[in-house]
C-alpha positions in Angstrom: -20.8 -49.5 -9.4 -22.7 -46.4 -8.1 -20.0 -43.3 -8.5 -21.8 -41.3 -6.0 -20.9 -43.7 -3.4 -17.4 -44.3 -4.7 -16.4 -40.8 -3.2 -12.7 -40.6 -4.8 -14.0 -39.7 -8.1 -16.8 -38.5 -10.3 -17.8 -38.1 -13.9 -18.2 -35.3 -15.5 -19.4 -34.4 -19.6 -15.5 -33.1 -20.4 -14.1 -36.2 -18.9 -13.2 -37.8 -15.1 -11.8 -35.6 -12.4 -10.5 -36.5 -9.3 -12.5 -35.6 -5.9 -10.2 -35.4 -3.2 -10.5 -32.9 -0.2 -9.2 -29.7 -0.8 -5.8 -28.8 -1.5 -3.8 -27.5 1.2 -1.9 -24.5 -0.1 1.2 -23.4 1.3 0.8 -19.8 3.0 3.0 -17.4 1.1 5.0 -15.7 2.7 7.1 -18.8 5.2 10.2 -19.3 2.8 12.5 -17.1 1.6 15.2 -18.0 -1.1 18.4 -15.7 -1.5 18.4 -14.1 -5.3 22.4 -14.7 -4.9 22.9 -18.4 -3.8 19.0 -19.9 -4.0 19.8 -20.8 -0.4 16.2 -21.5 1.0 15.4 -20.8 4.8 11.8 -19.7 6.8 11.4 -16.5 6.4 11.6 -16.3 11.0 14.8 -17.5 10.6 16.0 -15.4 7.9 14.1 -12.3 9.6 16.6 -13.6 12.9 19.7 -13.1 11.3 18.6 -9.6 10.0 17.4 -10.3 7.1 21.0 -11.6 6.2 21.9 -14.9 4.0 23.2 -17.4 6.3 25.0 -18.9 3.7 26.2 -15.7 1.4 25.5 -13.2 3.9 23.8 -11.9 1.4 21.6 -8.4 2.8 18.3 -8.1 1.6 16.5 -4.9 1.1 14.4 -3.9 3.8 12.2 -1.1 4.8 12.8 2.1 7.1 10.9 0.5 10.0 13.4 -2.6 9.9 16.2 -0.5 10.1 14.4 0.9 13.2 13.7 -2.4 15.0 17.9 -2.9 14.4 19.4 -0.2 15.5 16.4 1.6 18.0 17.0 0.8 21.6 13.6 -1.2 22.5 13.3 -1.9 18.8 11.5 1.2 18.1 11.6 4.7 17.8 9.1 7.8 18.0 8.5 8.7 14.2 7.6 12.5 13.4 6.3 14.4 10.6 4.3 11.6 9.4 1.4 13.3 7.5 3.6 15.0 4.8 2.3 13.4 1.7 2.8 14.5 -1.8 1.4 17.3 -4.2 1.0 17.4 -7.6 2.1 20.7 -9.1 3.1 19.7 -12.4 -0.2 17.4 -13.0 2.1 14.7 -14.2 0.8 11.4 -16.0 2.4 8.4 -17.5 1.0 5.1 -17.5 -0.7 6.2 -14.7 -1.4 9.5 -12.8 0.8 10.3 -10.4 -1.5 10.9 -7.4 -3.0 7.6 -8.0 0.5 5.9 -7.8 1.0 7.7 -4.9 -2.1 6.4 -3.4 -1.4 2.6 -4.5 2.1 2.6 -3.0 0.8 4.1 0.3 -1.9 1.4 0.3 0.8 -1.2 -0.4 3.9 -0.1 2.2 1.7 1.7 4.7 3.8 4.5 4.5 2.9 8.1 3.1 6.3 8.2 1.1 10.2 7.1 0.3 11.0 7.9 4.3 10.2 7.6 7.6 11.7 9.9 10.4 12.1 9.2 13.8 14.2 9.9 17.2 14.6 7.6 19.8 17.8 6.5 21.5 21.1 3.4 20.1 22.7 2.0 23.6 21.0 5.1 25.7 22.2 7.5 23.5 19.7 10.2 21.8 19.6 9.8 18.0 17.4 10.7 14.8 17.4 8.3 12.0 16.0 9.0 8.6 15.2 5.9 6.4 14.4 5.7 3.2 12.1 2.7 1.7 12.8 1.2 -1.8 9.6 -0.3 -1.8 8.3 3.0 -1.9 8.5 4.3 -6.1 12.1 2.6 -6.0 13.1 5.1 -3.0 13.3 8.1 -5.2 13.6 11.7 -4.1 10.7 14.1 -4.1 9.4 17.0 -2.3 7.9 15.0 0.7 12.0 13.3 1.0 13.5 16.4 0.5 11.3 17.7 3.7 11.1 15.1 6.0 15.3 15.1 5.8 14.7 18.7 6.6 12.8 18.6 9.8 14.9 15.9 11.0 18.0 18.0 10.6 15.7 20.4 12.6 14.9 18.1 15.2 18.5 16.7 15.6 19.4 20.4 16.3 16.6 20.5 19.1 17.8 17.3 21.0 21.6 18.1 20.1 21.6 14.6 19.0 23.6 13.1 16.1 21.6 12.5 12.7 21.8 9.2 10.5 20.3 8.6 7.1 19.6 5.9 5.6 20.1 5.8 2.2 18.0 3.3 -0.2 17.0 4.8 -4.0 17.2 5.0 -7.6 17.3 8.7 -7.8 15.0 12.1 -8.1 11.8 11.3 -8.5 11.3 12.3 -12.7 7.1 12.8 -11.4 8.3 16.1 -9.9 11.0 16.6 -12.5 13.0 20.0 -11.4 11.1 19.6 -8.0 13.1 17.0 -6.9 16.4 18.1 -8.3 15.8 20.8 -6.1 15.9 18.6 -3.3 19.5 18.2 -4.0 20.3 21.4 -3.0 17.9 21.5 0.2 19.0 18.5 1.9 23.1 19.6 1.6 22.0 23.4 3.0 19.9 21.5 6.1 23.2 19.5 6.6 25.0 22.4 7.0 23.2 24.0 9.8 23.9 20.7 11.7 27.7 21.0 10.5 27.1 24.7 11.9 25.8 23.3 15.3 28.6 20.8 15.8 26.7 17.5 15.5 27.6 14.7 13.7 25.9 13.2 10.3 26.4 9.4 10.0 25.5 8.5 6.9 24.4 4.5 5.6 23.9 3.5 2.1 22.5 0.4 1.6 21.5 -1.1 -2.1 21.1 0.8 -4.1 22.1 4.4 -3.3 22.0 5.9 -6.6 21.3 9.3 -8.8 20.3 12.2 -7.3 20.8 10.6 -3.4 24.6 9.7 -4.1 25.2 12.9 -5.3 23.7 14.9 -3.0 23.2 13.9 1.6 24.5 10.2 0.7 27.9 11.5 0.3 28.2 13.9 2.9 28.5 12.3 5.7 31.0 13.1 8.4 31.5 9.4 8.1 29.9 7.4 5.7 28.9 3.4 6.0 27.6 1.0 3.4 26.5 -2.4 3.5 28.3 -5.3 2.0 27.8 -5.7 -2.1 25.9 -2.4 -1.6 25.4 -0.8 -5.1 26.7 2.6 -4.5 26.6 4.8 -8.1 25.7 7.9 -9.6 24.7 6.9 -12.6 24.2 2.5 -13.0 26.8 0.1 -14.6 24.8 -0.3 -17.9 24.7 3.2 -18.4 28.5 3.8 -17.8 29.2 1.2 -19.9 27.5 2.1 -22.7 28.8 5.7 -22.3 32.1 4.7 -22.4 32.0 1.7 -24.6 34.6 -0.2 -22.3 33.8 -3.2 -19.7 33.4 -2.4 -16.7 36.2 -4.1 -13.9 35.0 -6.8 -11.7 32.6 -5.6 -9.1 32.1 -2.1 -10.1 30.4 0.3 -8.0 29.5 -2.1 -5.4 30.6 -1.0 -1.8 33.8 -2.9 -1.8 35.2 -1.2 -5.2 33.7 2.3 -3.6 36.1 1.7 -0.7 39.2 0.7 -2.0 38.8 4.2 -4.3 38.4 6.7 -0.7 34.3 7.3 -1.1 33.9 5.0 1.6 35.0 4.8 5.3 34.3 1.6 6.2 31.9 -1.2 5.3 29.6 -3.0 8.4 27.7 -5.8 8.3 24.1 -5.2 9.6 24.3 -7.6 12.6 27.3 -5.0 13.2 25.5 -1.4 12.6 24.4 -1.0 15.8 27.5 -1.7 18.1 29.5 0.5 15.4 27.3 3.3 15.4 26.9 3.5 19.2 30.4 3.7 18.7 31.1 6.4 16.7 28.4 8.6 18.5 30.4 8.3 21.8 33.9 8.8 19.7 31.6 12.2 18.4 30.7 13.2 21.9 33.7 12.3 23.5 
């Protein structure tokens, strides 16, 4: 039989493959599965609900421009101070240099660093939010972070508006090294100009809030809100434990435990933020 007219398979040298018309790959990016309970859903519908499990209400990480679209009247807000990008004083290099990680995550987020700034207005009330990214070198504090949390102290003070942060990080940035421990002590003075001018500091950690963020504007909230399961830690489980050479109870660190010890005064669900805070900006003014 002639093969070339046969048309569902040919011969080659290594041996008979099969001609069929070409595969149809599934487009990534349609499904999502939930690390906790492998539920699987389309990634509209998970993106509908918040970015929320519908079966373990499990909240995924997402990025400073989601937690606009959520809690932004309209969905969006007006971001500022968006050229700040980072320096390299201390010409530092690990596996890679850092200016060229810098430049990869910027090509891969879109953003210019670990936070976005913006003001815009939650149910017609004037607001600045400042959230961080994880997806951004794990979140972590540096110069440019330290900055930005600055001028949106500064520009909550000019609209006499309350101020929210977002919290989402592993920590000081170890690129800048004492650089970004400095940023410690810069972000708790800049909150205390806007404790000076009578405004209120909401402040939301989401998973993780760790290191030098927990123990610096994370904590100093006139009220402070965290996600369910948040991790919420100065220092990680593993770490503890292995410091202390004791098991660590059930559910350590996580938002819940943070809670029932008084670092926490109150946990919200994310389909909830934005009613809650609205909230407790009007209890503020009022």
């Amino acid at each position: 039989m002639d093969e070339n007219k046969m048309g569902w398979f040919k011969r080659q040298k290594e041996g008979i493959v099969t001609s069929t018309a070409e595969k149809k790959e599934t487009p990534e990016g349609l499904w999502y599965q939930c690390p906790k309970c492998k539920t699987v859903a389309s990634s509209e519908d998970h993106k509908s609900h918040l970015w929320v499990c519908g079966t373990c209400a499990h909240h995924e990480k997402i990025s400073a421009n989601d937690y606009f679209e959520v809690l932004f009247d309209g969905k969006k807000g007006v971001e500022f101070a968006k050229g700040i990008e980072a320096a390299d004083p201390l010409n530092f290099e690990d596996t890679k240099k850092y200016l060229d990680r810098i430049k990869a995550m910027q090509e891969k987020t879109g953003a210019k660093d670990a936070i976005r700034v913006a003001h815009g207005k939650i149910e017609d009330q004037p607001v600045v939010i400042a959230a961080m990214d994880f997806n951004f070198i794990g979140g972590s504090m540096g110069s440019v972070v330290g900055e930005k949390i600055a001028r949106a102290v500064d520009k909550a003070i000019e609209m006499q508006s309350p101020l929210i942060i977002i919290s989402k990080s592993g920590g000081a940035r170890m690129m800048e090294a004492g650089l970004s421990l400095m940023q410690m002590a810069k972000t708790s003075a800049k909150l205390n100009q806007l404790s000076e001018a009578k405004l209120p500091y909401i402040s939301l950690l989401t998973d993780p809030t760790t290191g030098g963020v927990t123990a610096s504007f994370a904590m100093l909230g006139d009220v402070n809100i965290a996600e369910p399961d948040a991790l919420i830690a100065f220092a990680g489980p593993r770490v503890v434990k292995e410091t202390i050479g004791r098991d660590l109870p059930e559910g350590f660190q996580r938002s819940e435990f943070v809670l029932e010890h008084g670092f926490l005064d109150m946990i919200v669900e994310r389909k909830e933020l934005k009613a809650k805070i609205a909230q407790l900006m009007r209890m503020f003014k009022d």
